[in-house]
C-alpha positions as a LaTeX table, in Angstrom:
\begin{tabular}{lrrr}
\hline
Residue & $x$ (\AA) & $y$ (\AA) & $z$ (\AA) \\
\hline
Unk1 & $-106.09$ & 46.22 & $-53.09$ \\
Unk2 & $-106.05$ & 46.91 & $-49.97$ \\
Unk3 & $-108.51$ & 49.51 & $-48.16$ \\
Unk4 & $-106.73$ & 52.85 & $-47.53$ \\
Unk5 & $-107.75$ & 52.46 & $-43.42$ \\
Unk6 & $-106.16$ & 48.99 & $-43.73$ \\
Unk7 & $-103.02$ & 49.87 & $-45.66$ \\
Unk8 & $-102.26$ & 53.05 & $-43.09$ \\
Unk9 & $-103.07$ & 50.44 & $-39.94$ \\
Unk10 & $-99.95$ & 48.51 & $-41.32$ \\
Unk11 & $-97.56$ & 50.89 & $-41.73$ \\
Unk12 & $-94.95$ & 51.84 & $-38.97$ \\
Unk13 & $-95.22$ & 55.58 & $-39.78$ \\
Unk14 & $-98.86$ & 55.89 & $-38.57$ \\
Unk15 & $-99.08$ & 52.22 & $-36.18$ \\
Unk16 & $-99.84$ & 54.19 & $-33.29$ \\
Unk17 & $-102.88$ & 56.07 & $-34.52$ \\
Unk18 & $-106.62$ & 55.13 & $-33.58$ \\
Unk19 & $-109.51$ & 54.02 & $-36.09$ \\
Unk20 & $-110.43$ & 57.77 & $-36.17$ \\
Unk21 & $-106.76$ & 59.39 & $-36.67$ \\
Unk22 & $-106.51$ & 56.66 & $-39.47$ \\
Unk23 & $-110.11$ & 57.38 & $-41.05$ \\
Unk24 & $-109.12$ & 61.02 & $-40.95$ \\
Unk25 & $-105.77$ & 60.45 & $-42.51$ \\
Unk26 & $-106.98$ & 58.48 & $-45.29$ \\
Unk27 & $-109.40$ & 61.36 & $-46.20$ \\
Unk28 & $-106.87$ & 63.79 & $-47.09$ \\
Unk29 & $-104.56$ & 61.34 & $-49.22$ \\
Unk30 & $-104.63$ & 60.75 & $-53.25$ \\
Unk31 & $-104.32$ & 58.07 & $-55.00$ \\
Unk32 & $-101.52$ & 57.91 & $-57.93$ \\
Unk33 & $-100.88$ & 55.14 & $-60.22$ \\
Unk34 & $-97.34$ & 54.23 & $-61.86$ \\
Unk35 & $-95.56$ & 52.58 & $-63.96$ \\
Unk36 & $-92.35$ & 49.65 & $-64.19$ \\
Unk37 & $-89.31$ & 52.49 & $-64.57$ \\
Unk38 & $-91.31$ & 55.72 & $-64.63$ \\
Unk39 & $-88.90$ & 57.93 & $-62.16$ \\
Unk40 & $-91.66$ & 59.27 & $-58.95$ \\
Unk41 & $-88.54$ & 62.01 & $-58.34$ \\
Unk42 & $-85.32$ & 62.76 & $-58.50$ \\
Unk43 & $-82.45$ & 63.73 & $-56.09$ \\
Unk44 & $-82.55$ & 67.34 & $-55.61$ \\
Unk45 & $-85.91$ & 67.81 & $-57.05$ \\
Unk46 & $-88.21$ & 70.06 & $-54.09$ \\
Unk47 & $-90.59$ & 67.68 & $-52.68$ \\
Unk48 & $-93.64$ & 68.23 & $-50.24$ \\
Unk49 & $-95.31$ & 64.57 & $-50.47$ \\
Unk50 & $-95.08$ & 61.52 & $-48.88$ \\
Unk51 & $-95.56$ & 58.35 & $-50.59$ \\
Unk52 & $-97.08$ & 54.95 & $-49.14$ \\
Unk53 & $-96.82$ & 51.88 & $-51.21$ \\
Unk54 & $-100.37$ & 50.01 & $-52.02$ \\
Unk55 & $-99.62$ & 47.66 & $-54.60$ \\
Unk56 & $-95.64$ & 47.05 & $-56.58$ \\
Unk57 & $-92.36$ & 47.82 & $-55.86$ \\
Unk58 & $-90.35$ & 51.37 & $-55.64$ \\
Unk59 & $-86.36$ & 51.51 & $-55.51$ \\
Unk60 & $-84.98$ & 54.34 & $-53.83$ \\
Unk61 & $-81.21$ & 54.90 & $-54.38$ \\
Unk62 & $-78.61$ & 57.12 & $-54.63$ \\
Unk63 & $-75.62$ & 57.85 & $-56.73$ \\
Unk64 & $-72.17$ & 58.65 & $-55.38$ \\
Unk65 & $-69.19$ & 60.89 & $-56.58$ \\
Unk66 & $-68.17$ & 58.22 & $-58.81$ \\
Unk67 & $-71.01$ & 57.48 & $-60.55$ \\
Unk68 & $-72.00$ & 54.34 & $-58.57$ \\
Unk69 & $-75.63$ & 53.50 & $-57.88$ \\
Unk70 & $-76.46$ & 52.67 & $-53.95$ \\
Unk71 & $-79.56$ & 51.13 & $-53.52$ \\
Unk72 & $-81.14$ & 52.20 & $-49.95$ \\
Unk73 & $-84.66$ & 50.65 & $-49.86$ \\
Unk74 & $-86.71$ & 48.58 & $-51.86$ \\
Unk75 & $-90.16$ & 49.78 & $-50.77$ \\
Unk76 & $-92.70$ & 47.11 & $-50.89$ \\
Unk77 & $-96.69$ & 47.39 & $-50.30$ \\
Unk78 & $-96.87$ & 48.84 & $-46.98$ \\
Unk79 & $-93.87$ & 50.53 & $-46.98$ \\
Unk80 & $-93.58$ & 54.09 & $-47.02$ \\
Unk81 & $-90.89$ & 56.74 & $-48.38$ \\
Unk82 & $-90.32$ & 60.65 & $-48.76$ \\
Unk83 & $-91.40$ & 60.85 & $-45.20$ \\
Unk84 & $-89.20$ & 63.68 & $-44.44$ \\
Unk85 & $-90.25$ & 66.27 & $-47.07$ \\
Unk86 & $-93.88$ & 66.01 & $-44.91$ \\
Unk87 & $-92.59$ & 67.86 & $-42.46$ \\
Unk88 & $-90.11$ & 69.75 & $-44.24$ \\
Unk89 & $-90.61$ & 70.03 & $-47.80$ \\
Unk90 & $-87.36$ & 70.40 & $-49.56$ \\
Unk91 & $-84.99$ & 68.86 & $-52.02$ \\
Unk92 & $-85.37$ & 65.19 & $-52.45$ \\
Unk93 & $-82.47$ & 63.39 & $-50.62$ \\
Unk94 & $-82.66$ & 60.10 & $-52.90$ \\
Unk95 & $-83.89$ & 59.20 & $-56.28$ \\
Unk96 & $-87.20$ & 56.59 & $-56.73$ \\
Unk97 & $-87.85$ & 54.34 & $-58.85$ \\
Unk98 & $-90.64$ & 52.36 & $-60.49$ \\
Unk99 & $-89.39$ & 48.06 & $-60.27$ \\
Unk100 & $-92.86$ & 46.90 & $-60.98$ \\
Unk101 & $-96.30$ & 48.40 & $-61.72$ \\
Unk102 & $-97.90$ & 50.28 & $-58.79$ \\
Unk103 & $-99.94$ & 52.28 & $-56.82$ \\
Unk104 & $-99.76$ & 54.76 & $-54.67$ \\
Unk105 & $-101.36$ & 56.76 & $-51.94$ \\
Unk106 & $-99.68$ & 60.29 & $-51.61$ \\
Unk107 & $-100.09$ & 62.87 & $-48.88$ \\
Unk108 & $-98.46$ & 66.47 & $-49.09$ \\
Unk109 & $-97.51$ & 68.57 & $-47.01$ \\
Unk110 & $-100.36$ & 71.22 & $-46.51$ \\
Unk111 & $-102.80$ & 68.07 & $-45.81$ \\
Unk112 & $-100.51$ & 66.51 & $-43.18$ \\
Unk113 & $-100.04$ & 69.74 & $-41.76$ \\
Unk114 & $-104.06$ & 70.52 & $-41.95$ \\
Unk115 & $-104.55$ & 67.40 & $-39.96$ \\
Unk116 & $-102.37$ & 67.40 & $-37.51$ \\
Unk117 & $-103.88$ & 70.76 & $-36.72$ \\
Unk118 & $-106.99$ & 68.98 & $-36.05$ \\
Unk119 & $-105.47$ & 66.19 & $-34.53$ \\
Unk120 & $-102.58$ & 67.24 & $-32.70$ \\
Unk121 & $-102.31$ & 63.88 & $-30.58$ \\
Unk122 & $-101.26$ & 62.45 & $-33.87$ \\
Unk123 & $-97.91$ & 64.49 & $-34.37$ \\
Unk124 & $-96.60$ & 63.16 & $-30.76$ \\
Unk125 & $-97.34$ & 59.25 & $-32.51$ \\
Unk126 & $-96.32$ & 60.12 & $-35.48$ \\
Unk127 & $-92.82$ & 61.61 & $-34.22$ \\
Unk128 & $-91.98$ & 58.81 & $-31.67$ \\
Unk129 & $-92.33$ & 56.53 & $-34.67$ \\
Unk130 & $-89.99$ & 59.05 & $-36.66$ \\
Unk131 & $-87.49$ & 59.11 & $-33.67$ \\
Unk132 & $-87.32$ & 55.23 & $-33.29$ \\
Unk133 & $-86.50$ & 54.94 & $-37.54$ \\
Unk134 & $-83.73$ & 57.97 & $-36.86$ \\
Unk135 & $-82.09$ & 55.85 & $-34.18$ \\
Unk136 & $-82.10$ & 52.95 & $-36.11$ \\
Unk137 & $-80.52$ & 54.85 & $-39.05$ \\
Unk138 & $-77.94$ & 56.43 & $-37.19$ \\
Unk139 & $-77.14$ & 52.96 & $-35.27$ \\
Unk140 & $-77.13$ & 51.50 & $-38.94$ \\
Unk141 & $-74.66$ & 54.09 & $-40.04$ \\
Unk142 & $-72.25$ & 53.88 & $-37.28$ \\
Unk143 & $-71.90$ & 50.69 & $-37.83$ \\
Unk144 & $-71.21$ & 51.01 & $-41.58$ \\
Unk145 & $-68.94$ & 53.71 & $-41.00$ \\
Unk146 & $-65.72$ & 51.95 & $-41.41$ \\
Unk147 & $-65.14$ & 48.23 & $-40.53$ \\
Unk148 & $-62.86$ & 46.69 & $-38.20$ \\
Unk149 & $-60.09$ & 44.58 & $-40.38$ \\
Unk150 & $-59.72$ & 42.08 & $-37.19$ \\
Unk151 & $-63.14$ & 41.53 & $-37.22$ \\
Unk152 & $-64.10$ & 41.27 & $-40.53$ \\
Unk153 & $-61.06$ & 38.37 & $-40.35$ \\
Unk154 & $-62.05$ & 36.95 & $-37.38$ \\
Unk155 & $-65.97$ & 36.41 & $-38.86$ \\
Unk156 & $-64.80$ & 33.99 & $-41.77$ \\
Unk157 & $-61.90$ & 31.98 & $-39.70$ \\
Unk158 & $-62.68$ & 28.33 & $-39.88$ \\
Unk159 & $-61.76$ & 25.83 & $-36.99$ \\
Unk160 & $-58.82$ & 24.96 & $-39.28$ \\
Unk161 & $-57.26$ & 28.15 & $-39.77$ \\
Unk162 & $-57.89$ & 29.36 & $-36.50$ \\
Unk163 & $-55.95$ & 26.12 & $-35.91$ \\
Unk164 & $-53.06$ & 26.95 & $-38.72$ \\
Unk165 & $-52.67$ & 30.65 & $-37.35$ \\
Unk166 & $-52.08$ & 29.22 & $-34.01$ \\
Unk167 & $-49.08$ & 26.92 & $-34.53$ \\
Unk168 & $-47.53$ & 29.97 & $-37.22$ \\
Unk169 & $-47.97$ & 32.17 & $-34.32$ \\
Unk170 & $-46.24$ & 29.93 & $-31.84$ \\
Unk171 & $-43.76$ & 28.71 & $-34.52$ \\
Unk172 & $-42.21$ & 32.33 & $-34.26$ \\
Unk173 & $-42.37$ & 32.71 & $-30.38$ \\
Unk174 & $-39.57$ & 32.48 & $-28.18$ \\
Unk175 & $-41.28$ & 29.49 & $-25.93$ \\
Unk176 & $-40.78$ & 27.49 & $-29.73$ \\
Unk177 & $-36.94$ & 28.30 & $-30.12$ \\
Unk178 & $-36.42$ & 27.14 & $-25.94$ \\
Unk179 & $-38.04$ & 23.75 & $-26.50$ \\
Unk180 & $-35.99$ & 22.99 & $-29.54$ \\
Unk181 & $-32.84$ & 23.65 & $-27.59$ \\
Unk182 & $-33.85$ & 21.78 & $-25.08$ \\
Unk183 & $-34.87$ & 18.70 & $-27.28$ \\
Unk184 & $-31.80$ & 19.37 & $-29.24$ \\
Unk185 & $-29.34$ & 19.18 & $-26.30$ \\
Unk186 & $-31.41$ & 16.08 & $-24.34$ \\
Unk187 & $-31.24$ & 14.06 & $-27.69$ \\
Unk188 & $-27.54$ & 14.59 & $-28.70$ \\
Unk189 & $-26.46$ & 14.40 & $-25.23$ \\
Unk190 & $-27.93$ & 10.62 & $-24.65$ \\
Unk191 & $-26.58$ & 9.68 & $-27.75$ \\
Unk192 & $-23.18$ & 10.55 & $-26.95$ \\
Unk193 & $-22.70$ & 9.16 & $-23.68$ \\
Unk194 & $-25.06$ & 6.52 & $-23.83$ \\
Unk195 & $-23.48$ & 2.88 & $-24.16$ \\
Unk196 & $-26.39$ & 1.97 & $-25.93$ \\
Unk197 & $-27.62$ & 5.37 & $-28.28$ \\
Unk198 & $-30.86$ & 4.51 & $-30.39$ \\
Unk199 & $-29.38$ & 7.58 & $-32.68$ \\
Unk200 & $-25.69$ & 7.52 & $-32.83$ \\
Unk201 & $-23.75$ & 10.30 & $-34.62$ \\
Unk202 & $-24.67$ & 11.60 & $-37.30$ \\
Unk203 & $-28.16$ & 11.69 & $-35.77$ \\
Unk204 & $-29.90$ & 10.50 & $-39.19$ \\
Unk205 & $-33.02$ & 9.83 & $-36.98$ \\
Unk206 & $-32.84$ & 13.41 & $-35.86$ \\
Unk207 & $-32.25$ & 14.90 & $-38.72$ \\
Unk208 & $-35.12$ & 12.86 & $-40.44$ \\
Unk209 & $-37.32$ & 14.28 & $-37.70$ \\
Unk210 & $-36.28$ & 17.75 & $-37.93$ \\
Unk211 & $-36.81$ & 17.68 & $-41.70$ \\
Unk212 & $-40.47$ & 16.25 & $-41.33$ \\
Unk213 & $-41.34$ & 19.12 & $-38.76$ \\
Unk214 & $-39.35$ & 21.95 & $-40.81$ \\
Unk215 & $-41.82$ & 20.54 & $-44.06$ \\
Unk216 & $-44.98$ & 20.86 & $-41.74$ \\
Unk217 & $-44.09$ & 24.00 & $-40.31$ \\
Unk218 & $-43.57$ & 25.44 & $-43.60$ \\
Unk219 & $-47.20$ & 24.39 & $-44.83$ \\
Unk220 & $-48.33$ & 26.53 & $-42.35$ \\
Unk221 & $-46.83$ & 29.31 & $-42.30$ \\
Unk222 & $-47.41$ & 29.70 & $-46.10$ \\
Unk223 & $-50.91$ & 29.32 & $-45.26$ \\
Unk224 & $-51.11$ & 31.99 & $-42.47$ \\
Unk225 & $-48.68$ & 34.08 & $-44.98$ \\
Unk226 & $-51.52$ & 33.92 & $-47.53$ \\
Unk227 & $-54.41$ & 35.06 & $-45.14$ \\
Unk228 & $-52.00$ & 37.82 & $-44.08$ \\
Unk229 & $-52.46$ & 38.82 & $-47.89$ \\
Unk230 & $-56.25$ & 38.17 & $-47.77$ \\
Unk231 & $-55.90$ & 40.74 & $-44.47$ \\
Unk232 & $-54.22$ & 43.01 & $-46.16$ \\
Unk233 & $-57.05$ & 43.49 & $-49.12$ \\
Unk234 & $-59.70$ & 43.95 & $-46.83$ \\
Unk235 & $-57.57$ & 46.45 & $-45.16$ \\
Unk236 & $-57.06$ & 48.19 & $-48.45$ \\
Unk237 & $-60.99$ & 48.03 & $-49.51$ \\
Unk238 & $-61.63$ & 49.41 & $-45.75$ \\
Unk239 & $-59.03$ & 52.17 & $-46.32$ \\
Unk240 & $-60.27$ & 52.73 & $-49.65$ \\
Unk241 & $-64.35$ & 53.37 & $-48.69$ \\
Unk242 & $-62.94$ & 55.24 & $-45.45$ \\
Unk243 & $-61.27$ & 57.60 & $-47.53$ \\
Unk244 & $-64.24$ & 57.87 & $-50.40$ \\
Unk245 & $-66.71$ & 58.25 & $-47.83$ \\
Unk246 & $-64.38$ & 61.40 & $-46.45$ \\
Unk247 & $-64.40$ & 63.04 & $-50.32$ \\
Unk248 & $-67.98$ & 62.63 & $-50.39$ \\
Unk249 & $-68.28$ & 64.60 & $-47.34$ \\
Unk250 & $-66.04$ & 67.05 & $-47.92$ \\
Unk251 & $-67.77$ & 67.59 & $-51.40$ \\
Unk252 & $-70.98$ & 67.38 & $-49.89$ \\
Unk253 & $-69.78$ & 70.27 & $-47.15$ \\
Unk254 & $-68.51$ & 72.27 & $-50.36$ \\
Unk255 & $-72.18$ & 72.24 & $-52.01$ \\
Unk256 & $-73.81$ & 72.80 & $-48.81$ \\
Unk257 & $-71.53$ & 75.88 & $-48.80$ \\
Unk258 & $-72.45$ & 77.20 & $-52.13$ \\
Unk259 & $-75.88$ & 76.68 & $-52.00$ \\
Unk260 & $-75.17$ & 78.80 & $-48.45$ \\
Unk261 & $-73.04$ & 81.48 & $-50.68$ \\
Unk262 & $-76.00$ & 81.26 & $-53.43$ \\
Unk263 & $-79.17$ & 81.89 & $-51.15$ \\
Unk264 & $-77.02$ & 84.59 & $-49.30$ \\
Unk265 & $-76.35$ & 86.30 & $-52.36$ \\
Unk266 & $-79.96$ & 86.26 & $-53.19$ \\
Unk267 & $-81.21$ & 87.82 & $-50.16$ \\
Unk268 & $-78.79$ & 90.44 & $-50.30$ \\
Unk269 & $-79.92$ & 91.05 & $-53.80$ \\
Unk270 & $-83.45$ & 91.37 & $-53.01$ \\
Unk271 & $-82.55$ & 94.00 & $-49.87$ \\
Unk272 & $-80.55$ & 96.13 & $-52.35$ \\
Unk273 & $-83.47$ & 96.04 & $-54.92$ \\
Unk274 & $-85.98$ & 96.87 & $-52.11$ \\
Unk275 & $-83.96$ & 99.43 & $-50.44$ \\
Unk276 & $-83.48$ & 101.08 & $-54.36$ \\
Unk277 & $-86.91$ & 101.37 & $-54.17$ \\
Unk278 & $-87.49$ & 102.92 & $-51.04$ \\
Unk279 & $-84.70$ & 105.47 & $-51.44$ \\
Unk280 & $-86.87$ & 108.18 & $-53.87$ \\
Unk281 & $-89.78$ & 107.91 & $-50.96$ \\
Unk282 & $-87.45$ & 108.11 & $-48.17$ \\
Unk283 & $-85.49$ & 111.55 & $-49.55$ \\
Unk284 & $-88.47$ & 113.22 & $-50.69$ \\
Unk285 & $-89.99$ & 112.36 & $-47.42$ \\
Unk286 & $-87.12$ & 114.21 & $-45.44$ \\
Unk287 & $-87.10$ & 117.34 & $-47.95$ \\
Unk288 & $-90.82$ & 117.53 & $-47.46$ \\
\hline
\end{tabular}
């Protein structure tokens, strides 16, 4: 394995430190060693600790509303996770996972905050890096937010159906119904007053012709009828996370709420209690 100045020189977290932030980094960490499926924590759970990947494989997911597991990261050596609860230790936002024997160098909270007291040039290379990951997440998010249908259609169009939903398209348009007439009236007028017609009444050439094209045309419309159909099931699966991803929020608003209501309630308990207290004392004070 890796030396713990090596490991910290590769990971993006701590990239811009010097040899001497590093060494002095590495002093304050732990090692831990764990096992294939042993659960590190737990969504919820408080956490102070950050965790940087030596040796093995961590999965960090998440599971929504309807009991569905989303995998965010697969943390590899190198990698690091938990990095926000060491600057704000609080309830883990994801659940991690052991995938394969490994080990682990953990730093808490006290010790990060400890050394950045001694080094405070760290914390301004240590938050750039922080800031850059933040954009990138909220980039990544925006993106996943809800998909374009058009373009999600438009990204798996072949040359041939981009070639089959042209002629449907211009099989409906007006410019398609003009040139027909045209043709139509051209053809049946030469044959009528020509001495000569090559398609005399009842235009079987004509009619053969028309009934070739009207058999073509037909292929292709069914075919731009069916990717209609495969638009309109992408349009329900992007309709369908849109509106799951709005129940998780609101849900997730609600328990933000009550956990609000809860720590409120708390506080106001503990003034009551102390103000109980001080009551006795205060009124013998003023009768005094």
């Amino acid at each position: 394995m890796a030396t713990r100045d090596e490991l910290i020189a590769n990971i993006p977290l701590f990239q811009l430190l010097d040899a001497e932030e590093r060494a002095s980094l590495a002093a304050v960490m732990r090692d831990e060693r764990v096992t294939k499926d042993a659960i590190i924590f737990r969504t919820g759970e408080p956490g102070d600790e950050t965790y940087i990947v030596a040796s093995g494989q961590i999965e960090l997911f998440i599971t929504d509303k309807l009991g569905q597991k989303i995998t965010l990261i697969e943390a590899g050596p190198g990698d690091f996770f938990g990095e926000v609860s060491m600057f704000a230790p609080g309830p883990r936002t994801a659940t991690a996972r052991v995938m394969e024997d490994a080990e682990l160098l953990v730093i808490g909270h006290d010790d990060m905050t400890g050394y950045l007291r001694r080094k405070p040039d760290a914390a301004l290379d240590i938050l750039a890096v922080l800031a850059h990951r933040m954009r990138a997440t909220d980039e990544h998010l925006r993106r996943t937010a809800a998909r374009n249908v058009n373009e999600e259609i438009e990204q798996k169009r072949s040359i041939i159906e981009h070639v089959t939903d042209g002629i449907a398209a211009f099989t409906g348009s007006f410019p398609f119904l003009v040139i027909h007439i045209v043709w139509f009236a051209l053809w049946i007028g030469w044959n009528v007053s020509a001495a000569d017609p090559f398609d005399p009444f009842p235009f079987g050439l004509l009619t053969m012709t028309v009934s070739l094209e009207a058999i073509f045309l037909s292929v292709f419309v069914l075919l731009s009828q069916n990717r209609q159909a495969e638009k309109d099931r992408i349009r329900s699966d992007i309709e369908y996370d849109v509106n799951l991803k709005a129940e998780l929020e609101v849900s997730h608003l609600h328990e933000k709420v009550d956990d609000l209501q809860a720590a409120v309630l708390t506080r106001l308990g503990r003034i009551e209690t102390q103000l109980r207290r001080q009551a006795p004392n205060g009124s013998q004070g003023g009768n005094g």
